[in-house]
C-alpha positions in Angstrom: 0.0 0.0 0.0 0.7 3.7 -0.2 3.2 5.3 2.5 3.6 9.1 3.2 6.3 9.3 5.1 9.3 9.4 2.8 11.7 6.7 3.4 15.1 7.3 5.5 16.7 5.8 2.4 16.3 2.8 4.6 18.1 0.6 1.2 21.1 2.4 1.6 23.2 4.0 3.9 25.1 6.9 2.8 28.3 8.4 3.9 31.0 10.9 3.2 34.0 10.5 2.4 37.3 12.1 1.3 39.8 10.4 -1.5 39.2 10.9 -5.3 36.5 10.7 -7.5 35.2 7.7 -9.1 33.7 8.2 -12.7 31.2 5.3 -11.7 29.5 4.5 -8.6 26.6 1.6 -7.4 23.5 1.5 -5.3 24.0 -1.9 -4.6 27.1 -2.7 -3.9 28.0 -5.4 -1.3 31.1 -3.7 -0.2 33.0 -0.4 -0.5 35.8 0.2 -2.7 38.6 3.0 -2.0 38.6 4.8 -5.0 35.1 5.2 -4.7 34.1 9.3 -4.4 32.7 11.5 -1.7 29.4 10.3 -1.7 29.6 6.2 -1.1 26.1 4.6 -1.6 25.6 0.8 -0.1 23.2 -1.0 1.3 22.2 -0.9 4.7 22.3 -4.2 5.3 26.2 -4.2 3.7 28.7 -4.3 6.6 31.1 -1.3 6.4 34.8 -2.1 6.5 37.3 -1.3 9.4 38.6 1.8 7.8 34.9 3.1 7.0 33.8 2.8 10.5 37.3 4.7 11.8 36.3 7.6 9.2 32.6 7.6 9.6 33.5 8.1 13.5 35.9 10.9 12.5 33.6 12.5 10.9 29.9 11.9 11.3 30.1 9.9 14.6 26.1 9.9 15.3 26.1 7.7 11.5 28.6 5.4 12.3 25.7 2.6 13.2 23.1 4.4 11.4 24.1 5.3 8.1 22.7 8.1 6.5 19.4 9.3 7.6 17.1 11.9 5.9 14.7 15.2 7.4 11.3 13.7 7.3 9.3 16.1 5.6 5.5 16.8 5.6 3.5 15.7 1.8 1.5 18.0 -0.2 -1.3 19.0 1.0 -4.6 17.5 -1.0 -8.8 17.3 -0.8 -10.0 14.2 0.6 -13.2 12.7 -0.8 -15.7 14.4 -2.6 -18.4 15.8 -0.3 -21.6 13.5 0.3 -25.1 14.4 -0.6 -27.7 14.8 1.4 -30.4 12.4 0.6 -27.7 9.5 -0.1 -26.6 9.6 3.4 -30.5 9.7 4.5 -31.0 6.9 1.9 -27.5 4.8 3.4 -28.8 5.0 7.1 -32.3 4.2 5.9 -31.3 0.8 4.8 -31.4 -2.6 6.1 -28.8 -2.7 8.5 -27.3 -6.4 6.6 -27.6 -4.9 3.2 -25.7 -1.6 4.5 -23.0 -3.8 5.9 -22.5 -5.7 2.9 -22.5 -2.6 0.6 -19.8 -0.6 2.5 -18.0 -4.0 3.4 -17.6 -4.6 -0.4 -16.6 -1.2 -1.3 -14.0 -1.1 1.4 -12.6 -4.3 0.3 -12.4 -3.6 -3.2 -10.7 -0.3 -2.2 -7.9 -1.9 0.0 -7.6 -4.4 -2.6 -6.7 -2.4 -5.0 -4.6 0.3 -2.4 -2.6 -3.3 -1.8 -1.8 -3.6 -5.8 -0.7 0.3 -5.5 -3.6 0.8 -8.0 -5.2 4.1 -8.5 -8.9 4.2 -7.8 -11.3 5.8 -9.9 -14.3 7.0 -7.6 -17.1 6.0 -10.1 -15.7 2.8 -11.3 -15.3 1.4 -7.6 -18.8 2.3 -7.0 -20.0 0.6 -10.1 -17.5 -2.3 -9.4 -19.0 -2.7 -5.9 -22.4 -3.0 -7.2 -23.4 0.7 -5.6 -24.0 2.9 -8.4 -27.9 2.8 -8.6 -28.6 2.0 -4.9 -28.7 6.1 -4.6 -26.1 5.8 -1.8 -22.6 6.2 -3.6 -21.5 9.5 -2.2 -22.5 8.8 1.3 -20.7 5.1 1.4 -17.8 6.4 -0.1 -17.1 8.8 2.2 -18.2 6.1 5.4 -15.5 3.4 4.1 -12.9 6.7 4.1 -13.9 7.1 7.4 -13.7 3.8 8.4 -10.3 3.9 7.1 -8.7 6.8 8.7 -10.2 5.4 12.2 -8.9 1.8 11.5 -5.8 1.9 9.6 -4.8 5.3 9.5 -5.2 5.8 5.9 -6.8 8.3 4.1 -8.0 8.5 0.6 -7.1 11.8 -1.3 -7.2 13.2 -4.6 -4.0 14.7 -6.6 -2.2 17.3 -4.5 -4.0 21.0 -4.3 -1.2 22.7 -6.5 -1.2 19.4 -8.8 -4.7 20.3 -10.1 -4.1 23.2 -11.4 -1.0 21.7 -13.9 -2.4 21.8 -17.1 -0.2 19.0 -18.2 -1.3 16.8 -15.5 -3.9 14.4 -17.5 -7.0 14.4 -17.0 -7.4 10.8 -15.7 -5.1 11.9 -12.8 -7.5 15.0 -11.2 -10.2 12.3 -11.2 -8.7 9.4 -9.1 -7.7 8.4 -5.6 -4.9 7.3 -4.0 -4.5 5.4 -0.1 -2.0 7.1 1.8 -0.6 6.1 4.7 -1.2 9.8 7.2 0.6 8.1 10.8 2.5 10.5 12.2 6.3 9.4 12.1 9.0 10.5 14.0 11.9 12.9 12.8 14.2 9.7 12.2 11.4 8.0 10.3 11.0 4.7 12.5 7.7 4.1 10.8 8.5 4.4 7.3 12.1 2.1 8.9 9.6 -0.5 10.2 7.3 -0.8 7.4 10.5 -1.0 4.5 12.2 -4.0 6.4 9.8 -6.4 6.1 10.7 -6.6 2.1 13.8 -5.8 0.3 12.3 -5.0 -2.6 10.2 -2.5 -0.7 13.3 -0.7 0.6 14.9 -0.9 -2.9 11.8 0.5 -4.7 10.9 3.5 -2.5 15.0 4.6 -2.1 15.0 4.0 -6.2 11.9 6.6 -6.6 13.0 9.4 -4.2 16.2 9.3 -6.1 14.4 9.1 -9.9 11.8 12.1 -8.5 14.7 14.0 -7.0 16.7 13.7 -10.3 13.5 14.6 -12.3 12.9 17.6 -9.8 16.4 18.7 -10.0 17.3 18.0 -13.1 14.3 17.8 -15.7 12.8 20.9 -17.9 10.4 23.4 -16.4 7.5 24.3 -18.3 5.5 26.6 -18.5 2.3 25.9 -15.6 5.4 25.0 -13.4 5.8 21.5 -13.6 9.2 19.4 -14.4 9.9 16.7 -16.7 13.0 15.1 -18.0 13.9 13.2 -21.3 14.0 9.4 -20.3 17.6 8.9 -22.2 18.7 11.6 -20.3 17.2 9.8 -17.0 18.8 6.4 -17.5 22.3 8.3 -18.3 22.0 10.0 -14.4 20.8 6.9 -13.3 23.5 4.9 -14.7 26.1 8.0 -12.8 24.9 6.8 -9.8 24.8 2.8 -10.4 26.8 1.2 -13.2 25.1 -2.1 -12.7 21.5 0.5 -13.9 21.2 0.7 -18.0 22.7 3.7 -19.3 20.4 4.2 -22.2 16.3 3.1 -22.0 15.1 0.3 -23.9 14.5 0.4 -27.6 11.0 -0.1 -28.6 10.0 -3.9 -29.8 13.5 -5.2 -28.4 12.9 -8.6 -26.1 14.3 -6.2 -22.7 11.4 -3.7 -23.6 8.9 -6.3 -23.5 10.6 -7.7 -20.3 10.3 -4.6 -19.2 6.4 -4.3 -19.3 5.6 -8.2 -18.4 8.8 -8.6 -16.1 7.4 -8.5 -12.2 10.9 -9.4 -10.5 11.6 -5.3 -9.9 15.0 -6.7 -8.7 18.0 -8.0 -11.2 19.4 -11.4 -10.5 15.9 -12.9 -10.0 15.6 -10.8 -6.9 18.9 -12.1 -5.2 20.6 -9.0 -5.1 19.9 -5.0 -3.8 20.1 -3.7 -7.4 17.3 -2.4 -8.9 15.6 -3.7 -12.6 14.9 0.3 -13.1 13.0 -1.2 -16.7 10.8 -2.6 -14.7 10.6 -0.3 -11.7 9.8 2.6 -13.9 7.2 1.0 -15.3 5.4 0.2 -12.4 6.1 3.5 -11.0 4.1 5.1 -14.2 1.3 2.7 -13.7 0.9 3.5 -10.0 1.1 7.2 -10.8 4.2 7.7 -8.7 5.6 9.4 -12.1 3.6 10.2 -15.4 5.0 8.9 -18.6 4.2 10.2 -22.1 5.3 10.3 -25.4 8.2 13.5 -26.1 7.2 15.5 -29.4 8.4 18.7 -30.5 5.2 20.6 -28.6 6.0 19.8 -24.9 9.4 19.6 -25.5 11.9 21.8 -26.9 15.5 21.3 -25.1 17.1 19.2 -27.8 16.5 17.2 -31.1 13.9 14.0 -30.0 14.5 10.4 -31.7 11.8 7.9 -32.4 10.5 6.2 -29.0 11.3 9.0 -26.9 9.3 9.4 -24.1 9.2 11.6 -20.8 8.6 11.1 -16.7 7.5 14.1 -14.9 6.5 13.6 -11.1 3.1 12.1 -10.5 0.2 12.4 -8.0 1.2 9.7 -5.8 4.6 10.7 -5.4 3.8 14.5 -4.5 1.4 12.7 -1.5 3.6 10.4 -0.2 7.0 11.9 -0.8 6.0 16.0 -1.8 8.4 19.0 -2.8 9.7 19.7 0.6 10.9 16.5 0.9 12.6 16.6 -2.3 14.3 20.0 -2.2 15.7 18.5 1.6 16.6 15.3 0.2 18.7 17.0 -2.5 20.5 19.6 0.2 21.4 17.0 2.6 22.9 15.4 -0.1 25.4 17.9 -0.6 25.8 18.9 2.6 23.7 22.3 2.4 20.7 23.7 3.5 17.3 24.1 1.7 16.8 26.9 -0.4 14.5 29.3 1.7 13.1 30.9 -1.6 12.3 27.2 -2.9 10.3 26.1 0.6 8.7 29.4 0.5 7.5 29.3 -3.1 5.3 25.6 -1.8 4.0 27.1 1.4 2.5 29.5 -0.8 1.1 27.3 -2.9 -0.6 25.4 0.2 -1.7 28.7 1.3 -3.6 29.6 -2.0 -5.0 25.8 -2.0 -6.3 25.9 1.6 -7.9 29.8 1.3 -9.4 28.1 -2.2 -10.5 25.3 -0.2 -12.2 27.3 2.6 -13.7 29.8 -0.1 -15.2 26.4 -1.8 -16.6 25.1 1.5 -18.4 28.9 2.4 
């Protein structure tokens, strides 16, 4: 299911270190190796050597056991479910108390169901999928099994972030669904988001792989013009494969057998899942059909930075990363990195935004 609180790059532990710089580094790495650069990524789970524990305790003495952690920053803010009417919630509590039961009872299951699967969920198609949509009672039992899922699991259902709407690239499937998102309260060292990753590796792997992907595409991608980012996905892969050499450094060709692998493949690991490095073919794709990034086809209209090839195709961030992940955390992500602190003008710029949203919001409501 859906997690808000981003992770403490709980797949890798990262440290700083002094020495020269290597022109290729890996996210997956089972051990360190000295001529790797400042910035050394590994595994948690990887033991660091004698002479990395001596430094890290020079150094940063509080990471020495920990590795790296990150600031945990609050998501984007976003509308819940759609208000319910009236006479469906007199029509809902008018029912047989049995029949009521099993109406929200399949709605909910169908819901966390498909929260599970990290599907979307398109508010009219659940309904009609749960057998609701002419029992007059849609609005009013959708917004009881959100209820009932806040009070129970702590998860709340919520549209596409508040400044997300108003992207006029953002397609128009995306401003009508719903997404489950985890809303527990973590602590500033992320123990939640620590306890929940460790029960899978590839859970740990995935969610360090996506802050890292939006982070590049955040930093990274082309601006355009209702403020939104995306980035070229040959240029993606080539960052990508900066970072971890073991990670493609161009995307897959259309028709080739490791594009097809690509969209049938489910092992988002390489090595049938026996190793920590990401199959980013596969991850991406998942990621674009769980809305944690929006893929679409590059032309010369929405974008203009360089010449386009055939196949091209571009990632921007989606809805369900801004919920669960959201700018703040990205722009701190990014700064910690390098050892420097958020840009003030950048944090302000998103308050902002969740100012206008909530005044918007209150001005709706009145």
């Amino acid at each position: 299911s859906s997690y808000n609180t981003p992770p403490s790059y709980s797949y890798i532990a990262m440290s700083r270190r002094t020495g020269s710089r290597s022109s290729k580094r890996r996210i997956s790495t089972q051990e360190d190796e000295d001529e790797e650069g400042p910035l050394v990524v590994r595994p948690r789970s990887s033991a660091p050597s004698q002479e990395d524990d001596d430094e890290d305790d020079m150094d940063e003495p509080e990471m020495a056991n920990h590795g790296f952690a990150f600031s945990q920053q609050n998501p984007e803010a976003s509308q819940n479910v759609l208000p319910e009417r009236s006479n469906e919630r007199r029509h809902l509590e008018e029912m047989d108390s049995d029949a009521r039961d099993k109406a929200l009872m399949s709605l909910s299951r169908l819901i966390l169901f498909k929260a599970l699967d990290n599907e979307p969920i398109d508010r009219v198609k659940a309904i009609k999928d749960a057998g609701l949509s002419g029992d007059k009672i849609s609005s009013a039992a959708y917004k009881e099994v959100a209820s009932r899922f806040q009070n129970v699991f702590g998860f709340e259902i919520k549209q596409a972030p508040d400044f997300m709407q108003n992207y006029k690239s953002l397609p128009t499937r995306c401003k009508d669904r719903y997404y489950v998102v985890n809303t527990v309260q973590d602590t500033d060292e992320g123990s939640h988001s620590r306890t929940i990753h460790s029960v899978h590796k590839t859970s740990k792997v995935e969610k360090g792989v996506l802050i890292l992907t939006v982070a590049l595409i955040f930093c990274k991608g082309e601006s355009r013009s209702d403020g939104s980012r995306h980035i070229l996905a040959r240029e993606l892969y080539r960052l990508m494969h900066a970072v971890d050499e073991n990670i493609p450094e161009e995307p897959p060709a259309q028709g080739t057998s490791r594009a097809k692998a690509g969209n049938q493949n489910h092992n988002k690991l390489q090595g049938n899942g026996n190793t920590c490095t990401p199959n980013f073919d596969v991850m991406l794709e998942s990621f674009a059909q769980a809305d944690y990034l929006i893929k679409e086809k590059a032309t010369d209209e929405n974008f203009h930075s360089q010449p386009l090839e055939e196949g091209d195709v571009l990632y921007s961030m989606g809805p369900r990363a801004a919920l669960e992940l959201g700018r703040k955390q990205i722009i701190t992500f990014c700064a910690e990195i390098l050892n420097e602190e958020p840009d003030p003008s950048m944090l302000k710029e998103i308050e902002d935004d969740g100012n206008e949203a909530e005044a918007e919001l209150f001005m709706e409501a009145a």
